[in-house]
N, C-alpha and C positions, 0 to 999 in steps of 0.2 A: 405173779399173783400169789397173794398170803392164802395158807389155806388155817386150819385149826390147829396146826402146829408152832403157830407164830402166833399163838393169842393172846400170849401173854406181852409181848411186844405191841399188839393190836392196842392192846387197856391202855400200856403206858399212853402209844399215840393220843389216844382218846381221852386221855386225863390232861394231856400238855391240849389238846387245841381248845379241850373245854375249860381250860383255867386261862386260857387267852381272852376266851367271852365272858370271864368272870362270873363262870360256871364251876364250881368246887367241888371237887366227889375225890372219896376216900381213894384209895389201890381195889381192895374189895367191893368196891361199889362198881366202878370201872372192869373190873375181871367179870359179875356178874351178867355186865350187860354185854359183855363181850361173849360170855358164854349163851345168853337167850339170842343174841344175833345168827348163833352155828343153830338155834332150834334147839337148843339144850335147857331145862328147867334150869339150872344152877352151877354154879364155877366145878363143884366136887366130880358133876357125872361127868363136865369136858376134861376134866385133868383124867378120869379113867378114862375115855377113850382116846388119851394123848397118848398113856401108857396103860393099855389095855393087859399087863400083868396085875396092875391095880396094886403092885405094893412092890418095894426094895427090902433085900436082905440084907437088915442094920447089923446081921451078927457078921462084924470083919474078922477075916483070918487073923491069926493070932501074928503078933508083930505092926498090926495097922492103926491107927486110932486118927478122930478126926479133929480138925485145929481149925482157924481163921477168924477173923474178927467179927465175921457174921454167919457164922457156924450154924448159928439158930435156923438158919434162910434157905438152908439149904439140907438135903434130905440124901443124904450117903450110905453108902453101902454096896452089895454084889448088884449086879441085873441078873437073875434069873433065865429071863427071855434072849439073850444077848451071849452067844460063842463067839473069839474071836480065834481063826487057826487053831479050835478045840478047847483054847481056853479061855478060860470067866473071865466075867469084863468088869470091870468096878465104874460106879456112876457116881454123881454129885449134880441133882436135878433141885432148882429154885422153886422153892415152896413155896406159899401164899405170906407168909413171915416179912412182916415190913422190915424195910433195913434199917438199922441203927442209923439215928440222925447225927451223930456224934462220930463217926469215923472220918478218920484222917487221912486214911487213903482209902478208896474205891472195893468194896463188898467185896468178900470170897470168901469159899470155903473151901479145903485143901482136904484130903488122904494123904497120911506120910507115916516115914517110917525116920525112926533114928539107931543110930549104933555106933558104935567107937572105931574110931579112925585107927587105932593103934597096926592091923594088919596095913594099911593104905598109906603111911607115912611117906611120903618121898618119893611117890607113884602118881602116875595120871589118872584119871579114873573115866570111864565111860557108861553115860546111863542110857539109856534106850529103852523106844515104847512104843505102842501105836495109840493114837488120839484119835477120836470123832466128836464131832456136833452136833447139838440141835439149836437154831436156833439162839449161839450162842453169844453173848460179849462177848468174852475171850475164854477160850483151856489152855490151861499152860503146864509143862512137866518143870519142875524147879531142882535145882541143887543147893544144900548149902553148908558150908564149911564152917563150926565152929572152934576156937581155940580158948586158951586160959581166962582167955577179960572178953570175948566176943568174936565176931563174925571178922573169917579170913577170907573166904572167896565165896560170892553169887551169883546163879544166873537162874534165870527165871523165866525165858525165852519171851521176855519182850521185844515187838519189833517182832516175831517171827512166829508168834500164836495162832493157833485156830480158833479162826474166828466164823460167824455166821453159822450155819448146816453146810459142816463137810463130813465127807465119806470117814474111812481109816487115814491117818493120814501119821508117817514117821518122824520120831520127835529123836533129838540126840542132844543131848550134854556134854561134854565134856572139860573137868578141872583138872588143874593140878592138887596135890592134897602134899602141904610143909609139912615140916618135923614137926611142928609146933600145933600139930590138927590134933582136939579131942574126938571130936562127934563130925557123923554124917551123915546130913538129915533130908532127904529127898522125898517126892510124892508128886501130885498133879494137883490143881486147884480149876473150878469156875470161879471168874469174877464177871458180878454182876449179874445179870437173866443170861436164862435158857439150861442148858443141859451138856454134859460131857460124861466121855466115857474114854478111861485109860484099861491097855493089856497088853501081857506080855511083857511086862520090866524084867530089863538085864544089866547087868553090874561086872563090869570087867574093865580089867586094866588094861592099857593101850602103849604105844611107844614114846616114850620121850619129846619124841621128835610131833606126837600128832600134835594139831592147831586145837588152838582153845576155842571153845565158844565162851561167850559171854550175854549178859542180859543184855545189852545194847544193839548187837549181833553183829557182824563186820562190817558193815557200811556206818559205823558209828562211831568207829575210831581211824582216829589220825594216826598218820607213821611218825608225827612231832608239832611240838606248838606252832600256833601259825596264828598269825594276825592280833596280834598280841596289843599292838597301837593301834586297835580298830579300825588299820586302814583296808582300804579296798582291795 
């Protein structure tokens, strides 16, 4: 059963079956009545009792800043309300901010950091974290390798995201990083509704020998081409 933490999932519903009856109502017209249904005057008092600290602290540690294509949509920064093993949890919570009609791939808004590869050349590298959800598409923790003309290696933990309301739950990366690495630029993103929350990133090198992850995740690649003739 949905309670008021899924309301904002509720509106979409409610906007998809009423444009099936060729009934048309905005995202905010939809959230309103999604918020007088819980007994609430108006969308503003349910989003405070979704998040009853009633505000995010947008001022990020220094090294943090916020990126993604629909940045606007989403509302970053510390959670206040939220320890995770003593330490502060960072958020990225979907705001009422309609999405950009014009993206080309699927809404998010990320926390990340970047810095020079220059110590990490010719190393494995290992990122680790703890995720939770609310209500979410997808959280994802990302890595990404840049060189001289562009992008050398990414994973983004697609295939392996937390999705929906989950608990804490452990996310790991791991790349290799060439000679040829300038920059390494990692962070967490929501894409799409709902809520996330990253803590606890750690950044250490790892053995030679460990397995890679990739955004695909392992049931995604082949050990070699195969079926090359479309046959069966």
């Amino acid at each position: 059963m949905r309670s008021y933490l899924d309301a904002k999932l509720m509106a979409k519903t409610l906007r998809e079956a009423l444009a099936q009856k060729q009934i048309p109502l905005s995202h905010s017209e939809t959230l309103e009545i999604v918020a007088q249904q819980f007994g609430f005057a108006d969308w503003n008092i349910l989003v405070a009792k979704i998040n009853p600290s009633g505000a995010i602290d947008s001022n990020l540690p220094d090294g943090w800043k916020i990126w993604g294509n629909a940045a606007q949509c989403y509302d970053m920064g510390i959670d206040p309300t939220l320890l995770r093993n003593g330490q502060k949890s960072a958020v990225i919570h979907r705001n009422t901010e309609p999405f950009p009609s014009n993206n080309v791939r699927p809404p998010f808004g990320t926390l990340m950091q970047t810095f020079k590869a220059d110590d990490w050349r010719n190393k494995k590298l290992e990122l680790t974290a703890e995720l939770k959800a609310q209500a979410a598409d997808s959280v994802q923790m990302w890595v990404r390798i840049d060189g001289p003309i562009g992008l050398l290696q990414f994973d983004n933990m697609d295939y392996r995201a937390v999705k929906g309301t989950q608990d804490w739950t452990s996310a790991r990366i791991v790349v290799p990083i060439s000679n040829e690495a300038v920059t390494i630029n990692f962070g967490f993103f929501v894409s799409g509704e709902g809520t996330g929350w990253a803590s606890g990133f750690k950044i250490n090198e790892v053995n030679a020998n460990e397995p890679e992850t990739t955004g695909m995740g392992y049931e995604g690649i082949l050990s070699s081409p195969k079926n090359l003739d479309f046959a069966m």
